[in-house]
C-alpha positions as CSV (number, residue, x, y, z in Angstrom):
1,X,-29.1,-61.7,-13.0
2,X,-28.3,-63.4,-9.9
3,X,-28.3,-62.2,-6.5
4,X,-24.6,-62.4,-6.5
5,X,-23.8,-60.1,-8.9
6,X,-26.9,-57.7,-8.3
7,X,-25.7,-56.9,-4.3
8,X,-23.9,-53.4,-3.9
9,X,-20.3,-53.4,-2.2
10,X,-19.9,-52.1,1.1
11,X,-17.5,-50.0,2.0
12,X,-15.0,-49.9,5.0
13,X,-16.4,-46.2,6.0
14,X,-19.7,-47.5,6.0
15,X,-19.1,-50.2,8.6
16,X,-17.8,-47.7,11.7
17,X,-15.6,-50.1,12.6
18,X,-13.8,-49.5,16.2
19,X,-10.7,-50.5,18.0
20,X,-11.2,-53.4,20.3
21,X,-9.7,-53.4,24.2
22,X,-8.6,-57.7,23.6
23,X,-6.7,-56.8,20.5
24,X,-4.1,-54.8,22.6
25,X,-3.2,-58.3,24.5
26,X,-4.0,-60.4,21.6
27,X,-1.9,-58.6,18.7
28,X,0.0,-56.5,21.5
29,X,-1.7,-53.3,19.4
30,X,-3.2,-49.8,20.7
31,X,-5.4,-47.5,19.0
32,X,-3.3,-44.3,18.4
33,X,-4.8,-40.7,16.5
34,X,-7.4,-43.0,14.8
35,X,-5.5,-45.6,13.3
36,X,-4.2,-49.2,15.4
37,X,-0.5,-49.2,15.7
38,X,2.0,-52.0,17.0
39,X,3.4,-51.6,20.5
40,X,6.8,-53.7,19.4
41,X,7.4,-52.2,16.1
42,X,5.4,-49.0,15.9
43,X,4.0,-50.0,13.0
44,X,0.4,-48.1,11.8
45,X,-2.1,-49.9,10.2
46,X,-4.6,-48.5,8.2
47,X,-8.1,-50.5,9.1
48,X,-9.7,-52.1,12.1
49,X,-9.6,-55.3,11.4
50,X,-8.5,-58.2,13.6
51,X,-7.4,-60.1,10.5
52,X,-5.3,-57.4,9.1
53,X,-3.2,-57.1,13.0
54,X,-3.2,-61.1,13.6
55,X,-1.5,-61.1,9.8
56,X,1.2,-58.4,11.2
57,X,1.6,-60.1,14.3
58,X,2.2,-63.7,13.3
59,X,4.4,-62.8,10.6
60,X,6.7,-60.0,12.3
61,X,6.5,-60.6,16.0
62,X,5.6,-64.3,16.5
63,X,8.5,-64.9,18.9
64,X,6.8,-62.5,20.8
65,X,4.0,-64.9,22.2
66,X,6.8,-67.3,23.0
67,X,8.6,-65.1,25.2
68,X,5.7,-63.7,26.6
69,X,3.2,-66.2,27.3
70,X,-0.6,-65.1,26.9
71,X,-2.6,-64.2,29.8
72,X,0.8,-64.5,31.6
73,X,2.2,-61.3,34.8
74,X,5.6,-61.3,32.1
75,X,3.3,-60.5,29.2
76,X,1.0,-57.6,31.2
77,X,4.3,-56.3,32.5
78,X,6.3,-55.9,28.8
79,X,3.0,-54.8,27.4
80,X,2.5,-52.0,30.0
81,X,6.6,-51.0,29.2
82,X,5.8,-50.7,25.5
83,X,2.7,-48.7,26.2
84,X,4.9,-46.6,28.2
85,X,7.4,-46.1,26.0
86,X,4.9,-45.1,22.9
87,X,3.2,-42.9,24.8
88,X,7.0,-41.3,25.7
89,X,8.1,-41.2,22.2
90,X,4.8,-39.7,21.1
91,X,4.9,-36.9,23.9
92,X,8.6,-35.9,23.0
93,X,7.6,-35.5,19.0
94,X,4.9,-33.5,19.8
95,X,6.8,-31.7,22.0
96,X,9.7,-31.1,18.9
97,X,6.6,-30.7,16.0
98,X,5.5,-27.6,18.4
99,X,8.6,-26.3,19.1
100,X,9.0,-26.6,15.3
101,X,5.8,-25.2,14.0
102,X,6.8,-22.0,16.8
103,X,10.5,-21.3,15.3
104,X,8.5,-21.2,11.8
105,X,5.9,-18.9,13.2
106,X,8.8,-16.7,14.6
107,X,11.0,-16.7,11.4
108,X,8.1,-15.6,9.2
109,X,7.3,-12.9,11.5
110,X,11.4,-11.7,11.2
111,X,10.9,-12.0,7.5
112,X,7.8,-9.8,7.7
113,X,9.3,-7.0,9.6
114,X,12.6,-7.3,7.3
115,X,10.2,-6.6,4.8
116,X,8.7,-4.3,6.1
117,X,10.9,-2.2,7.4
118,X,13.2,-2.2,3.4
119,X,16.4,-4.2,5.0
120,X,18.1,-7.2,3.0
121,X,17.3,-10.8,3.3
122,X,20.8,-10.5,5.3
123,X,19.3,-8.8,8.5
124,X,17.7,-12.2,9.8
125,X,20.8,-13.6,11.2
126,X,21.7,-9.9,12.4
127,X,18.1,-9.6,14.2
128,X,18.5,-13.8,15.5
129,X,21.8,-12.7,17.0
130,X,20.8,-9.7,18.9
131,X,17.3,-11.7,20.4
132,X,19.6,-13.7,21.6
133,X,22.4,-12.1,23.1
134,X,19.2,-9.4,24.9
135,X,17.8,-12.8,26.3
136,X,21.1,-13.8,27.0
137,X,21.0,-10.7,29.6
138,X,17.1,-10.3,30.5
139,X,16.7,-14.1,31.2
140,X,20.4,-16.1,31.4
141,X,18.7,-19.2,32.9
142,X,15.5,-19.9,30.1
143,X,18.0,-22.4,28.5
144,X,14.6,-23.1,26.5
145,X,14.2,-20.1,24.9
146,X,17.7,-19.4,24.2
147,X,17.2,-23.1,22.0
148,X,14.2,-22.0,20.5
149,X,15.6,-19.0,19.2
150,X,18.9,-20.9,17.7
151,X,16.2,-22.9,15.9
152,X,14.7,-20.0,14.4
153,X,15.6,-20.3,10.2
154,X,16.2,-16.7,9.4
155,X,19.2,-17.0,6.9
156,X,19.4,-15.1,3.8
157,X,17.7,-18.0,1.4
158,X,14.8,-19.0,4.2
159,X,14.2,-15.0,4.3
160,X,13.6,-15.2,0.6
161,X,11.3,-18.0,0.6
162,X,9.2,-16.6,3.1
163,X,8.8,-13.2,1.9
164,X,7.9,-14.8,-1.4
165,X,5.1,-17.0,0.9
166,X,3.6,-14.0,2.5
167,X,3.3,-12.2,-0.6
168,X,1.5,-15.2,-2.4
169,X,-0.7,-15.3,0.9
170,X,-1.5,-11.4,0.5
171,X,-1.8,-11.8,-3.3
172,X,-4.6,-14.4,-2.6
173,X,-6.8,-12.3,-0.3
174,X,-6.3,-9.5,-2.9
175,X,-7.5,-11.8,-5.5
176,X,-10.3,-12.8,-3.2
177,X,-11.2,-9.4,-2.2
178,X,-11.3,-7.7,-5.7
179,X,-13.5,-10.6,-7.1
180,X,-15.8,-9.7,-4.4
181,X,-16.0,-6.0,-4.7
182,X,-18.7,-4.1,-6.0
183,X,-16.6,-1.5,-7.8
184,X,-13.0,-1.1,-8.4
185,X,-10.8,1.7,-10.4
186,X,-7.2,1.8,-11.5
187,X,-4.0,3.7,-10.8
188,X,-0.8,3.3,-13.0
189,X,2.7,5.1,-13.3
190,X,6.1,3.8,-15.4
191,X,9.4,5.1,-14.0
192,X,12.7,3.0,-14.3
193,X,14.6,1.0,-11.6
194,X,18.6,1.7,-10.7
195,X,19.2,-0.5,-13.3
196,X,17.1,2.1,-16.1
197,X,14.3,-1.0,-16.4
198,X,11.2,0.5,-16.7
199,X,8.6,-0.5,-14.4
200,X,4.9,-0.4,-14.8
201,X,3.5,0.0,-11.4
202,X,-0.6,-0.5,-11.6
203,X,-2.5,0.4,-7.7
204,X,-6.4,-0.8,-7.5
205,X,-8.8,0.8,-4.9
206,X,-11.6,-1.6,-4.8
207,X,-14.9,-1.3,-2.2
208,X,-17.0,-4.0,-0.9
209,X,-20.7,-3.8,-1.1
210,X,-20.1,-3.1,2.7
211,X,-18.3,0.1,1.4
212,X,-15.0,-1.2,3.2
213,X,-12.2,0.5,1.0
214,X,-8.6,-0.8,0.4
215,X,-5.9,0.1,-2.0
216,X,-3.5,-2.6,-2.9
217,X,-0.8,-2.8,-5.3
218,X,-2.6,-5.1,-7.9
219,X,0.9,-5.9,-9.7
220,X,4.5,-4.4,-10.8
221,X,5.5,-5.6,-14.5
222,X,8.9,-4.8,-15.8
223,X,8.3,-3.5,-19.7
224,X,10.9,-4.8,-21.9
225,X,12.4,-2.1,-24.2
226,X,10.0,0.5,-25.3
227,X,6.8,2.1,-23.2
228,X,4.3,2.5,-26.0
229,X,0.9,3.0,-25.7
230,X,0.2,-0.6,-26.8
231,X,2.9,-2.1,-24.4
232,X,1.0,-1.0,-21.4
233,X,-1.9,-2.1,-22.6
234,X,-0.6,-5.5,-23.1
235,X,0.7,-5.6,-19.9
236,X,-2.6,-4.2,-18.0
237,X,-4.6,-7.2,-20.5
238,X,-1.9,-9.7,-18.4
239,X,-2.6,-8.2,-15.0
240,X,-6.2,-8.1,-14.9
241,X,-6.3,-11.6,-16.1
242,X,-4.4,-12.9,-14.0
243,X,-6.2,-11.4,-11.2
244,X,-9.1,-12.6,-12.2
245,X,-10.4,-9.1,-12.2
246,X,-14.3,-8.4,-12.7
247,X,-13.9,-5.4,-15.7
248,X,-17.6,-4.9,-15.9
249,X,-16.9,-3.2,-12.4
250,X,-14.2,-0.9,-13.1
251,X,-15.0,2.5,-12.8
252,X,-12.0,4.9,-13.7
253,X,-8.3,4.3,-14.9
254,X,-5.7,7.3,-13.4
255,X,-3.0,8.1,-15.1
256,X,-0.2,10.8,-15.2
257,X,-1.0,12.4,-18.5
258,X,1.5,11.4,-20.7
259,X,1.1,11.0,-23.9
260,X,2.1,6.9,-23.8
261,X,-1.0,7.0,-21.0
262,X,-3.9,9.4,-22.5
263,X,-3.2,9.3,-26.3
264,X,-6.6,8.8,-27.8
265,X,-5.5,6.4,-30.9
266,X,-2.3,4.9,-29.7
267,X,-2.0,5.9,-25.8
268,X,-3.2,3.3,-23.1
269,X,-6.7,5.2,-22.5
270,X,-7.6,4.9,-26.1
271,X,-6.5,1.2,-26.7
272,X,-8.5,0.7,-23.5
273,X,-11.5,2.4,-25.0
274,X,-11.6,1.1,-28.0
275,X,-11.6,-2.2,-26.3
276,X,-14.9,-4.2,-25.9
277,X,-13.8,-6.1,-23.0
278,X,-13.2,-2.3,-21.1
279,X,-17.1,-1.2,-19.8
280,X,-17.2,2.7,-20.4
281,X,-14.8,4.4,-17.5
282,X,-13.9,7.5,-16.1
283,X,-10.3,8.8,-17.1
284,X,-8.9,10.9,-15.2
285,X,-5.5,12.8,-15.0
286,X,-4.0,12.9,-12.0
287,X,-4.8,16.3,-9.9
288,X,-1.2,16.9,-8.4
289,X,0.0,16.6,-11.9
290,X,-2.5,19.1,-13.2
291,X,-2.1,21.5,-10.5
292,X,2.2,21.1,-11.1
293,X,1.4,22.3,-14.7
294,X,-0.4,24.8,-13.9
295,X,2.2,26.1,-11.3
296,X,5.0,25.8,-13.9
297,X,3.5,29.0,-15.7
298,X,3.7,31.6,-13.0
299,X,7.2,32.2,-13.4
300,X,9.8,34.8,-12.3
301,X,12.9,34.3,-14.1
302,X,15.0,36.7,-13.4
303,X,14.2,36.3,-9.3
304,X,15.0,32.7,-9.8
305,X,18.1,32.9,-11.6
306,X,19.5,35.3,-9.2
307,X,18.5,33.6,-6.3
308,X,19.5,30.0,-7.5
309,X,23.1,31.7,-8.5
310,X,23.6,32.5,-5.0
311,X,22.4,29.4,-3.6
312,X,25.2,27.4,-5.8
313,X,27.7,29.9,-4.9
314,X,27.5,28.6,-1.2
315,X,26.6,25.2,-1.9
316,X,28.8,23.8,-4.6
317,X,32.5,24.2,-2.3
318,X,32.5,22.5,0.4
319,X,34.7,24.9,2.1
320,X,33.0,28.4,1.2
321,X,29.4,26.0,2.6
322,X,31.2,25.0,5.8
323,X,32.2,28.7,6.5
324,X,28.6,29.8,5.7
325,X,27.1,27.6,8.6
326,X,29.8,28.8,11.2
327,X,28.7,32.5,10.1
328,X,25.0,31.6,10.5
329,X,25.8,29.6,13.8
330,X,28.3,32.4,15.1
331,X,24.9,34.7,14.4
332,X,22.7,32.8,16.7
333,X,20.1,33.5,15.3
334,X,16.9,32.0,16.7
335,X,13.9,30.2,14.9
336,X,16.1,30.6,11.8
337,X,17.0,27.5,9.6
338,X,20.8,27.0,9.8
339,X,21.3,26.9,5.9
340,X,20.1,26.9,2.3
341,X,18.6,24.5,0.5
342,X,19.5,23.1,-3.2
343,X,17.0,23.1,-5.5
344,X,15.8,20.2,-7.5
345,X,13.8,21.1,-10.9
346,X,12.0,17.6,-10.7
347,X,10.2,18.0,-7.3
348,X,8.1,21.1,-7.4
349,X,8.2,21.7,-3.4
350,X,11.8,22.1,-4.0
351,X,10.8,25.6,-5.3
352,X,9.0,26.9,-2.1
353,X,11.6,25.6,0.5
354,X,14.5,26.8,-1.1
355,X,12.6,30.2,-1.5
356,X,11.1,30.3,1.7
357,X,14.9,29.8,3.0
358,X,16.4,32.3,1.2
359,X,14.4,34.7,2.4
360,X,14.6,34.1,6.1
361,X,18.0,34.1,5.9
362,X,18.4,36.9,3.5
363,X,20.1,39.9,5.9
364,X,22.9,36.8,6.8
365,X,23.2,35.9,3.4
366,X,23.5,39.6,1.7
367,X,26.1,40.1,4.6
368,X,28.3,37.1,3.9
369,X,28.7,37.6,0.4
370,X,29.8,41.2,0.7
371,X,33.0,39.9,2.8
372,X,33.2,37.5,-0.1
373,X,33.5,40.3,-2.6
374,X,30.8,38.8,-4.2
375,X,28.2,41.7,-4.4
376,X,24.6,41.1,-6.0
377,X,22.9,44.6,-6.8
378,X,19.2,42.4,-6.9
379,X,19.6,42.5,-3.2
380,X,19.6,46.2,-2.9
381,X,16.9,47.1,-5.8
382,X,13.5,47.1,-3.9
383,X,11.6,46.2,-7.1
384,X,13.7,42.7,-7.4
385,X,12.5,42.3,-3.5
386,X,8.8,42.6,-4.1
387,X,9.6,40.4,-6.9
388,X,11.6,37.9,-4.7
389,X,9.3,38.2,-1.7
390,X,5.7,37.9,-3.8
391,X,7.0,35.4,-5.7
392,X,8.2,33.2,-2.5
393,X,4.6,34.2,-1.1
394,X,2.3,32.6,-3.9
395,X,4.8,29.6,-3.9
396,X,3.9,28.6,-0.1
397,X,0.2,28.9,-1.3
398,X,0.7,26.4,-4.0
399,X,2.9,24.3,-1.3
400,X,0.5,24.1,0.7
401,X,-2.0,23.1,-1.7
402,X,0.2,20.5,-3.3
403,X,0.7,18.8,0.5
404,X,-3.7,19.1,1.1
405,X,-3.5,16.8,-2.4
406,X,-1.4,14.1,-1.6
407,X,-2.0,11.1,0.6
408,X,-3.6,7.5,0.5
409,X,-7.4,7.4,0.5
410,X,-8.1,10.4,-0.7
411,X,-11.7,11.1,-1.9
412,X,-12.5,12.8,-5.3
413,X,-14.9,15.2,-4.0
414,X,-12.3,16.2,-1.2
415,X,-9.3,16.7,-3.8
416,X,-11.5,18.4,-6.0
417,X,-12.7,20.6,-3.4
418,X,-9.2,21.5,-2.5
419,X,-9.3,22.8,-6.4
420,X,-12.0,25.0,-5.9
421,X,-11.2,26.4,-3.0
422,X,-7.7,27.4,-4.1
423,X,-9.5,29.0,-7.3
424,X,-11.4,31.2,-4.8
425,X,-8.3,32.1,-2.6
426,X,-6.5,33.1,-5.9
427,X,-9.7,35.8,-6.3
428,X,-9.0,36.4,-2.8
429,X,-5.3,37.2,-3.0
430,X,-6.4,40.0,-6.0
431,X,-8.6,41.8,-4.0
432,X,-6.1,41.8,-1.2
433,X,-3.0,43.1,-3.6
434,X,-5.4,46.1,-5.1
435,X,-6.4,47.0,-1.4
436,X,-2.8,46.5,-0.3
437,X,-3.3,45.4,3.2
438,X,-1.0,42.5,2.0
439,X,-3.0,40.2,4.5
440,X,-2.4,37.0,2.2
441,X,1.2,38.0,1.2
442,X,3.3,38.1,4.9
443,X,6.9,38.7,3.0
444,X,5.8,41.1,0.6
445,X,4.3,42.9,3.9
446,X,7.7,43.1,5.5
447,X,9.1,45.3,3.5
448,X,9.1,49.3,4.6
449,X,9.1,50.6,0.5
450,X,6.0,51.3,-0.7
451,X,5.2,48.7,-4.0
452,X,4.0,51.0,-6.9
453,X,0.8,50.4,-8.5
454,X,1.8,49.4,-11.5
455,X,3.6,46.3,-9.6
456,X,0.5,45.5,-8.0
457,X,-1.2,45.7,-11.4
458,X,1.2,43.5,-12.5
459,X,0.8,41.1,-9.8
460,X,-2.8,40.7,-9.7
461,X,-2.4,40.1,-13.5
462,X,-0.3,37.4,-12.3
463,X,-2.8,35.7,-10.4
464,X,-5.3,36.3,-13.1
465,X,-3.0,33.9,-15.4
466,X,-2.5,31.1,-12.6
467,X,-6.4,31.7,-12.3
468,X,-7.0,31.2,-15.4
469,X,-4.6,27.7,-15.9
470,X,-6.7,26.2,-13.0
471,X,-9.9,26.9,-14.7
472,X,-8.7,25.4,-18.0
473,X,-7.2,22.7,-16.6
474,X,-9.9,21.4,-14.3
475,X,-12.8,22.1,-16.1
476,X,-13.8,18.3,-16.0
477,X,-13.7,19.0,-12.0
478,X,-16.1,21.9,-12.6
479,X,-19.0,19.5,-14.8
480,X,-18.8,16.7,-11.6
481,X,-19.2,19.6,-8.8
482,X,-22.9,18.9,-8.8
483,X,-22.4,15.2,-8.2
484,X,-20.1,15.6,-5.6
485,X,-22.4,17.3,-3.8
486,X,-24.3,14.6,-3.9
487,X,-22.4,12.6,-3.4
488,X,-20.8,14.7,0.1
489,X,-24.4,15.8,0.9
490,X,-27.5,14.5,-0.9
491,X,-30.0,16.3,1.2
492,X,-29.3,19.5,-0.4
493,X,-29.6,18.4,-4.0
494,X,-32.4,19.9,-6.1
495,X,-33.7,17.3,-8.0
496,X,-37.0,18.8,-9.1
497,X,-35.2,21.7,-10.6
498,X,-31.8,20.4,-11.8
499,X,-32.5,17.1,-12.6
500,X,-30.4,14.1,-12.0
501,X,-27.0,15.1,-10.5
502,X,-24.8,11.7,-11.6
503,X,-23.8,11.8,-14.5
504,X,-22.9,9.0,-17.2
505,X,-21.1,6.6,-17.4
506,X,-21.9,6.7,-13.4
507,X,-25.1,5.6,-13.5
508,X,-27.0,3.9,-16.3
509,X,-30.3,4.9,-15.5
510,X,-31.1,8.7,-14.4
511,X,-34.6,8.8,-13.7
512,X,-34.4,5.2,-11.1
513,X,-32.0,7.8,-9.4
514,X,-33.9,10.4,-9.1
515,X,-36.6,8.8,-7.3
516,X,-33.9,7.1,-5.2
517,X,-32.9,10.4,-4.0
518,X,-36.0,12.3,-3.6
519,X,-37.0,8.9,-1.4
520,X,-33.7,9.6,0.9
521,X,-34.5,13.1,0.6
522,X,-37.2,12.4,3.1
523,X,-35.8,9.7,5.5
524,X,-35.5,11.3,8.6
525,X,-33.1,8.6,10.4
526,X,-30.1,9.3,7.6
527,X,-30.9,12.8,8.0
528,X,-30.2,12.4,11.3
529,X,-26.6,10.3,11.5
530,X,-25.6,12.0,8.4
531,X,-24.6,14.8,10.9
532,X,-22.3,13.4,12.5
533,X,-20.5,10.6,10.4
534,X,-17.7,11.4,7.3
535,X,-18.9,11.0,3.8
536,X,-17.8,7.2,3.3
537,X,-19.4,6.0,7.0
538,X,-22.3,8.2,6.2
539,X,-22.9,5.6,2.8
540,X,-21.7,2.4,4.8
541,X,-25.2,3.7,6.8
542,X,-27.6,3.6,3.4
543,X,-29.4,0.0,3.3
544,X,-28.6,-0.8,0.0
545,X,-32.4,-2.6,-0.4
546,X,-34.0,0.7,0.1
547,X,-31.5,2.6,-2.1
548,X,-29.4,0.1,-4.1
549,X,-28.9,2.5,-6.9
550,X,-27.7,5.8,-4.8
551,X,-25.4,2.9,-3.1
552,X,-23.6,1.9,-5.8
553,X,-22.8,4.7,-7.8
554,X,-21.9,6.1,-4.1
555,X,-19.5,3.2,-4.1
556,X,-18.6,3.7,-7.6
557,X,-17.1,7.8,-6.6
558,X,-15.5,6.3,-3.6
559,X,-13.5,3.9,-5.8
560,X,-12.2,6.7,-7.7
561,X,-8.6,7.6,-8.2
562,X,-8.1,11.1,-8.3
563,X,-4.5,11.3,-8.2
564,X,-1.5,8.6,-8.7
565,X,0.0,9.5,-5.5
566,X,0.2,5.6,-4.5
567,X,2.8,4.9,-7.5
568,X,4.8,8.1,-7.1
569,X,5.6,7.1,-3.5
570,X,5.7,3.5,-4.7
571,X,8.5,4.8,-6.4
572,X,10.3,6.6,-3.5
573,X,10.3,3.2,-1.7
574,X,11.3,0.9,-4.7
575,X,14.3,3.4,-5.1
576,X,14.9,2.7,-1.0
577,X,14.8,-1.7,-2.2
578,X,16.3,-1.8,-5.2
579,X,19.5,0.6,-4.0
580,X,22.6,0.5,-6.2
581,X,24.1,-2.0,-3.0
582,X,20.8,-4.4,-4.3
583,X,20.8,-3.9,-7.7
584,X,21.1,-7.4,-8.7
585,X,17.0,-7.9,-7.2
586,X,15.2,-10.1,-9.3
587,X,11.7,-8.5,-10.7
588,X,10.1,-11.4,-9.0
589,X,12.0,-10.8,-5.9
590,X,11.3,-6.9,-6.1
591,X,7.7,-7.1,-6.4
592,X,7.2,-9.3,-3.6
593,X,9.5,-7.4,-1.0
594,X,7.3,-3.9,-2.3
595,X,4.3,-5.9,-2.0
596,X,4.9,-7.0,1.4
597,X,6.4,-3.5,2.8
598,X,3.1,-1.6,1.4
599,X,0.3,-3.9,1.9
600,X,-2.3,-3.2,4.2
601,X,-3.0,-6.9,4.5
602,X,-2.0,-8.9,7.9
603,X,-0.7,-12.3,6.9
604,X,-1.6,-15.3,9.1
605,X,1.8,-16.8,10.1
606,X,0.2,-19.5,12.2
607,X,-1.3,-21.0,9.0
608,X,1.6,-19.9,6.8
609,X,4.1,-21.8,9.0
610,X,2.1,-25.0,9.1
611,X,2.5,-24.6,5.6
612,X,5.9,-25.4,6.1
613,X,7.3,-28.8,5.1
614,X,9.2,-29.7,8.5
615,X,12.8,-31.4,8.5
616,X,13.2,-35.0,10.5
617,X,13.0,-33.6,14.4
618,X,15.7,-36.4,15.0
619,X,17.9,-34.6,12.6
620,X,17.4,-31.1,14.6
621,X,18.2,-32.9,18.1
């Protein structure tokens, strides 16, 4: 072969070639951002190479060297004028792509708070006008600003298109994180828009091996017609793949207990056991839903009736509800509400607060409705009033239980110990009936009769029932108790004598565990800061090379779901968006404004606006 062929081609990167000072009077060329770029024409070349500009010279500008003689005081003069004037024109569209790239920034951060705050794509030009007319006042002479803010795009499409951007950028950190993650678990809820589509609303909580916890919404799918068993789980198949979700991670799936959800042949959980590409998870059903069951069985009918008869009576006329406020305002009485409340059959709290305000206001209200002629005899029996007044006493306790359950970030252990605690109050409240010092019951207290001891028989056997649902219906709370102590405090664990505390599908293998613990049993510097840090910084504290097993499944009870609290205020707001006034909200459109308004995520609108595709500046000015 000869040593023509056989030599390797070089190429231009390898050479480093540079731009050289005698091209600029030769070619009448200056090196600009890299590239060499003609003084007359503004042209930009792509190579150093002084055959390349003498080729673009002669042919485009060879007058040029006519009129302007080489080496000539006309040619240095017109050469310094062009330099001047590139170097002017270069400045200004800098100056515009700034002042561009800043009006983007701006309008993505309008589009933000729009979306956060639930308003319409609409309320840009709304917010633009009002900047400007408040600068207008604050700063009359910053002619600058008050351009930069006409320049902002914030109309109703470029709102849209934003929102849609941030939510793609949040979506992609999501992704990101939960690939990342050590352990992640699930929480889902179906409920129907204004326009009665159903929407499947799935939540993941997902921890870093840093034990840094966030829940996100991982996606909102609108179901078709039916909500079967096997639709969801078609649905959740779609969603984790498109996520790109790790499922030998997952740890538990919540649900709300319907039967669509926990069926064991046909419901979600079993399709998703049954499943080989599911690892073995934790169900769980969510605890405010259990503990509203439960509730739904201490029942006082009669009381309820009566009381909810006489709440429409001064609620459903305008005019008899008007002149019961001007009788309860007339009263003056202090620290009192200033009306009754309707009740609502679908949200349980409903029950307490319309109890609780019938009976602070029950002197005003007996007194109205006699000068109504519109006697109820229930007022004057005493039994009905240690009915009413027990009745409106155990409700506040389950209020106020009900209220310790919800939240974001809630722990399993916590929730659960809420449980258990209330199952110990409820023995409590017995002991305190048969004694009758009435400590636990402040209404009941109030009044001067004496109750009769069959009533207070009767009571307590009351609480014996409610006991008795919680017991049955958190039984799977009761088996864990050991592991979240562990899991709360693992110093206290007897491992010798009980054994392994974590049970399947937690961890895989017991006995590794064991001698994990009884290791940290005996570290004196955990002991130590366990003292005084919560339960999750406590863990973010345990080197994961010394104890990588306690660490995970540590990570693995943080992830947990124990309620589906996230999708039933999810709800609450996507009734807010999606308003009979918006009804006409795309599903696209309506996950990414939810998305946006609940994320804990903090978009980065510098990089999102130079994202942007920029219009001609020339076109702008």
């Amino acid at each position: 072969m000869s040593l023509r062929y056989s030599c390797k081609k070089r190429k231009y990167e390898e050479e480093n070639r540079t731009f050289k000072t005698k091209w600029e009077v030769e070619f009448v060329f200056t090196d600009s951002g890299g590239k060499p770029v003609c003084l007359i024409c503004h042209a930009s070349l792509s190579h150093y190479k002084a055959s390349n500009l003498k080729r673009h010279y002669d042919a485009k500008h060879k007058n040029f060297h006519t009129n302007y003689p080489p080496k000539s005081e006309l040619r240095r003069n017109r050469l310094n004028e062009l330099k001047s004037s590139l170097n002017t024109q270069q400045n200004l569209l800098k100056t515009f792509s700034k002042e561009a790239d800043t009006t983007n920034e701006a309008g993505f951060i309008v589009s933000w708070n729009i979306a956060r705050f639930k308003h319409p794509y609409s309320d840009g030009e709304f917010i633009k006008k009002n900047i400007s007319e408040v600068v207008a006042v604050l700063d009359p002479k910053n002619t600058k600003l008050q351009r930069l803010i006409s320049q902002t795009p914030v109309s109703p499409h470029t709102v849209e298109r934003r929102v849609s951007m941030i939510n793609f950028d949040v979506e992609d950190k999501l992704k990101n994180d939960l690939k990342n993650s050590t352990a992640f678990s699930l929480a889902l809820d179906e409920s129907t828009d204004v326009q009665d589509n159903p929407q499947l609303a799935v939540f993941v909580r997902y921890v870093s091996n840093d034990v840094a916890v966030k829940e996100e919404l991982l996606d909102l799918i609108a179901l078709k017609e039916t909500t079967r068993g096997v639709d969801i789980k078609n649905a959740i198949d779609n969603i984790l793949a498109n996520a790109e979700a790790p499922l030998n991670r997952l740890v538990s799936v919540a649900t709300d207990g319907a039967p669509a959800m926990v069926g064991r042949n046909a419901g979600l959980i079993g399709l998703m056991k049954n499943d080989d590409n599911f690892p073995d998870f934790i169900s769980v059903h969510c605890i405010i839903h259990r503990e509203h069951l439960a509730a739904r069985y201490f029942k006082y009918e009669d009381v309820m009736k009566t009381v909810l008869e006489i709440v429409n009576f001064i609620r459903k006329h305008a005019k008899t509800h008007r002149q019961f406020r001007n009788f309860i305002e007339d009263l003056n009485l202090e620290d009192k509400p200033n009306d009754v409340s309707f009740y609502c059959n679908v949200r349980w709290l409903s029950t307490s607060n319309v109890l609780g305000r019938f009976v602070e206001l029950l002197e005003p209200i007996s007194i109205f409705l006699k000068k109504r002629n519109k006697p109820y005899p229930q007022l004057e029996d005493n039994e009905w009033m240690h009915d009413l007044m027990f009745l409106t006493d155990v409700m506040h306790h389950l209020q106020s239980l009900n209220l310790a359950l919800q939240g974001k970030d809630q722990l399993v252990s916590d929730l659960s110990q809420n449980i258990f605690s209330f199952q110990n109050k409820l023995r409590l409240f017995q002991t305190d009936l048969l004694s009758k010092t009435f400590d636990h019951f402040p209404n009941l207290r109030k009044i001067n009769v004496e109750i009769k001891q069959e009533k207070v028989e009767e009571y307590k056997g009351k609480l014996q029932e409610l006991f008795g649902e919680f017991q049955s219906r958190f039984q799977d709370l009761q088996m864990l108790k050991p592991c979240f102590c562990f899991f709360v405090n693992p110093f206290v664990v007897d491992v010798i004598t009980d054994g392994c505390p974590i049970p399947e599908p937690l961890v895989s293998e017991t006995s590794v565990v064991e001698m994990e613990l009884l290791e940290l049993q005996e570290d004196l510097a955990l002991k130590m800061v366990h003292k005084s840090l919560s339960t999750v910084g406590f863990w973010k504290q345990v080197p994961e090379a010394k104890y990588p097993n306690l660490k995970k499944t540590a990570i693995r009870l943080i992830s947990i779901f124990s309620t589906t609290y996230c999708c039933e205020s999810f709800y609450s707001v996507m009734e807010f968006v999606k308003s009979k006034y918006r009804s006409a909200l795309t599903n696209q459109h309506l996950k990414e404004l939810l998305r946006t308004a609940l994320t804990s995520y903090q978009p980065n609108f510098k990089h999102l606006a130079a994202q942007v595709e920029t219009h001609s500046i020339t076109t702008q000015h």
